[in-house]
N, C-alpha and C positions, 0 to 999 in steps of 0.2 A: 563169097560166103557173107551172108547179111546177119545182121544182129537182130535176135525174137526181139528187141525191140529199138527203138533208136536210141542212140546213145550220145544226146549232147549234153556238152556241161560247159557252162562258164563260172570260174569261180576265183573269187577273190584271194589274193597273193597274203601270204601270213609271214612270211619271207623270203629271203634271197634266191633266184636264180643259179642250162647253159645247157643247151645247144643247142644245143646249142651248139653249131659253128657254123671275100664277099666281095671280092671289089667290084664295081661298078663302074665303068671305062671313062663313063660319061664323066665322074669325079674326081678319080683319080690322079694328084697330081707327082711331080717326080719330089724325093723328100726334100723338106725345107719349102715346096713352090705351096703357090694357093691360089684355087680355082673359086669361082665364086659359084655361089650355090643357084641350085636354079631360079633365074628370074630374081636374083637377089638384088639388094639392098647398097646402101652405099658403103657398106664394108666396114662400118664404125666397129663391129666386133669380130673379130678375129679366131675361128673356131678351128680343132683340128679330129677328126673323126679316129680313131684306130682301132680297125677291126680286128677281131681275133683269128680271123683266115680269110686268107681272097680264095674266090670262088665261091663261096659260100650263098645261095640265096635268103639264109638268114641274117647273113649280114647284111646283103644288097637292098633287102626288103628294110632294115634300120635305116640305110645311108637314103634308101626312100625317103623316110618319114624325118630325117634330119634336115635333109635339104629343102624339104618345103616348109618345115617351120622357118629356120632360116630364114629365106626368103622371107618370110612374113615379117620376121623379126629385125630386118636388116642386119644382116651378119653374112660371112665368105665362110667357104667349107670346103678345109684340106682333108681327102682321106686318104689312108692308108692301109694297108697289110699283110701282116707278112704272109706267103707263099703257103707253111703249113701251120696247124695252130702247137705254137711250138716258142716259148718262152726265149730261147737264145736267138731267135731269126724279129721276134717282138721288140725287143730289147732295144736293138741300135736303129729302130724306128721311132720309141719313144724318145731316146737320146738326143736324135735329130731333128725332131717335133719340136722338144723341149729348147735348144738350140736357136729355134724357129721365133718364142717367146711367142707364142700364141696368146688372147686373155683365156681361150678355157681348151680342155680335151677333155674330149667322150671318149671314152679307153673302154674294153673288153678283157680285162687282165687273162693271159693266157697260162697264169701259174699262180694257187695262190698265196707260195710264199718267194720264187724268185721275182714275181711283181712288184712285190712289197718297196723293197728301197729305190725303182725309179720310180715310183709313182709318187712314193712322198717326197722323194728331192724335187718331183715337178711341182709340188705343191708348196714346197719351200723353197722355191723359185720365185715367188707368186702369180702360177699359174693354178685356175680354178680346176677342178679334176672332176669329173663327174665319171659314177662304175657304172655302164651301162652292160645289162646283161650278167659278164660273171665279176666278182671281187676278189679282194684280198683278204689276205687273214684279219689286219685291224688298220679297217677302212676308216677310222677317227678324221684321216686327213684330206675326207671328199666332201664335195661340197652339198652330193647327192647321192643314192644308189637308186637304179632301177633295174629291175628282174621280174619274172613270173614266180609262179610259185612252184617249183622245181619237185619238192615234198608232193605234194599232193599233186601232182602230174605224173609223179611217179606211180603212187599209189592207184591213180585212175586208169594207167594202162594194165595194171594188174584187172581191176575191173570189169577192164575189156575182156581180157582173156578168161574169168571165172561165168563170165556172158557166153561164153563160146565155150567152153568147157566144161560145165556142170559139175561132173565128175571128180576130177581134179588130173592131178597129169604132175611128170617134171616143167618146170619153168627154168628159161637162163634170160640173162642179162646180157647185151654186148652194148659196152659204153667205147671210150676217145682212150682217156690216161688216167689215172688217180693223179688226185691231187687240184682239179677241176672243180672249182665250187658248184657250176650245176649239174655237169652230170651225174657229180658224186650223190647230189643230192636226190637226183630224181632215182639213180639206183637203190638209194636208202630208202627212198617212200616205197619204191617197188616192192623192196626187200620187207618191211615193217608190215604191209599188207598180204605178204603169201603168209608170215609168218603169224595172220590170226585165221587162214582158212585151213585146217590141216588135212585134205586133202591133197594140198599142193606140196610137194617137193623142189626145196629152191636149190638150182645148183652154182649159185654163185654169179660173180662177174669177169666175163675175160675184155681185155685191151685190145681194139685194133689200131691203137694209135691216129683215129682219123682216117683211115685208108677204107674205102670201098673193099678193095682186092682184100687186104685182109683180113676182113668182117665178112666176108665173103669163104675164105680158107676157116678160120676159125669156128663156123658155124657146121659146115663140111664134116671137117672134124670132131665138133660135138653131135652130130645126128648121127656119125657112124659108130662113136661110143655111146651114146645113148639115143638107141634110135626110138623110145615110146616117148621124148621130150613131145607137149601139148601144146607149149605158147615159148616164145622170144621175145621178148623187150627192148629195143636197139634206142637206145637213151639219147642220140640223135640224128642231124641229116644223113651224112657219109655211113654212121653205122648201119643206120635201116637200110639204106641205098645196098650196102653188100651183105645185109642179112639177108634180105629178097633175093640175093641172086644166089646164096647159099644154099637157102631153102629149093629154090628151083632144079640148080641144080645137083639136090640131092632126091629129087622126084618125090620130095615132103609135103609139096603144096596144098593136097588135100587134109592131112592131117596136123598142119604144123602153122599154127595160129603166130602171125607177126604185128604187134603194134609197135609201130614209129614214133620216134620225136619228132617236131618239124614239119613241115608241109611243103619242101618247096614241090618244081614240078614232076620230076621226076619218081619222086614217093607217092604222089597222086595219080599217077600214071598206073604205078604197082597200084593201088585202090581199085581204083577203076576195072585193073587188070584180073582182081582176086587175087594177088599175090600180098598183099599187104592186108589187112583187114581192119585196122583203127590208126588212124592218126593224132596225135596231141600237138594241136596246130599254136604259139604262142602268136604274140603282137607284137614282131618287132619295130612294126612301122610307128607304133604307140611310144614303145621305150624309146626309139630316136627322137620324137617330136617332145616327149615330154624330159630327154635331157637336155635339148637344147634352151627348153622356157628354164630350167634350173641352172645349164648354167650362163645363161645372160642374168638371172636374177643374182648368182652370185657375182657377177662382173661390177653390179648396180651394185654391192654391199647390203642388197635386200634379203628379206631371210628366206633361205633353200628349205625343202623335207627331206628330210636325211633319206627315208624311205619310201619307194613310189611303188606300188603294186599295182602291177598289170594282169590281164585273166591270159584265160587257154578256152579254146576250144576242141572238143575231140570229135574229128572228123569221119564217118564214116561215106559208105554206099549212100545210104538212105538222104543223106543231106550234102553229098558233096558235090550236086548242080545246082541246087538251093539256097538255105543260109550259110551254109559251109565253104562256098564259094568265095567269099569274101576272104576266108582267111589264108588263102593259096598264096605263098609267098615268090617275090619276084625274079625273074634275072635281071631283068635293068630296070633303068628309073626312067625310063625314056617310055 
């Protein structure tokens, strides 16, 4: 199903970031070790990456764009992360990191108030901290943040669907966990834009905790309670990943409008397929590369931007062998 008209947009971040949710083989080292980055440098700065999930190709796509700045910058790049995006599996990764006495980390906080006190005892350690992607509730003690604009990406995937929908229809949400600074966020934009079209009917957010399979169950079981729903909103990778297969199989495909967070390959695949129908593709290769220039700059005692906005792109049919190709996020760095 293609859009009456194409639908791209890039648009400048107004705030925080997430999912947002990587490891990368080629990087990863065991905790505490350090890999040096590709083609890197003589190792004068000492960097440690921590994602918010391995597997993820939106983090894989960051640990892209950190290691070749790196590299440019002469700097070593430990990455890590935990298994699910999951704050108690995060935890003793940071601990170990911090342990490690790296000069900076690029962190993904995976809660944004269990984050809170290892991220600033690493900072009152004096290690540099940089929030790539999602924060904390009061990030004062980083050196940087980088995110998209979560808000208004939210908002955009609604867009989509009033694009596709005319009429108007039930809408749902399937985000990761509350308490997630950007899913939460992008579900708020979503939510704040049904709530000026009033043809639409919002029915909320439900949790698949990060699980394909259960973003997959959960949607199952919303099409069979509300089978005239019009659009889904899966706020990111893993949730689109098993809202797609929800919709499928509930034999909704033709009736049941899905935009995605994220881009990586697999969500592009459902594009392609007609089973997905907009994408809201960010840059994480951009947020890596530009938290690495902040944090050597804070390493230098030079001054950091506390805030760095990055765009999105919303990927359809019409542009994704085109410009929209660009923004297909990676499995590896290799």
């Amino acid at each position: 199903m293609k859009f009456k008209r194409q639908l791209i947009s890039m648009i400048a971040i107004g705030g925080l970031a997430v999912t947002g949710l990587a490891g990368c083989a080629s990087g990863d080292t065991p905790s505490g070790g350090e890999s040096s980055a590709a083609g890197g440098g003589d190792g004068e700065y000492k960097l440690s990456f921590i994602q918010g999930v391995a597997g993820d190709e939106f983090y894989i796509s960051m640990q892209c764009g950190i290691e070749e700045e790196a590299a440019k910058l002469g700097a070593t790049v430990n990455t890590q992360g935990p298994a699910k995006f999951d704050p108690t599996l995060q935890k003793p990764i940071i601990d170990s990191v911090v342990a490690s006495k790296p000069d900076a980390i690029l962190v993904a906080p995976t809660d944004v108030t269990a984050m809170q006190a290892p991220l600033r005892a690493a900072a009152d350690a004096g290690i540099k901290v940089v929030l790539v992607d999602t924060t904390v509730e009061d990030p004062s003690f980083a050196a940087s943040q980088i995110a998209s604009d979560n808000l208004g990406g939210g908002a955009e995937a609604f867009k989509a669907i009033q694009e596709l929908h005319p009429d108007g229809g039930k809408v749902l949400v399937i985000s990761v966990d509350p308490g997630i600074s950007t899913t939460d966020a992008r579900a708020e934009g979503f939510e704040k834009a049904v709530g000026e079209d009033s043809k639409f009917e919002y029915l909320g957010v439900q949790y698949s905790h990060n699980d394909p399979a259960e973003a997959a169950r959960l949607v199952t079981a919303a099409l069979a309670k509300d089978p005239d729903i019009v659009g889904i909103f899966a706020a990111n990778l893993f949730s689109a990943e098993g809202t797609a297969t929800g919709v499928r199989q509930s034999g909704k495909q033709d009736t049941v409008s899905i935009v995605g967070f994220d881009a990586g390959p697999a969500q592009v695949a459902q594009l392609k397929e007609g089973t997905v129908q907009a994408l809201v593709a960010q840059q994480p290769a951009t947020i890596g590369s530009d938290g690495v220039q902040q944090a050597i700059k804070a390493i230098k005692g030079e001054k950091t931007e506390e805030k760095i906005q990055t765009g999105f792109k919303v990927l359809t049919l019409d542009n994704i062998e085109t410009d929209g190709a660009d923004y297909v996020y990676k499995s590896s760095c290799s």
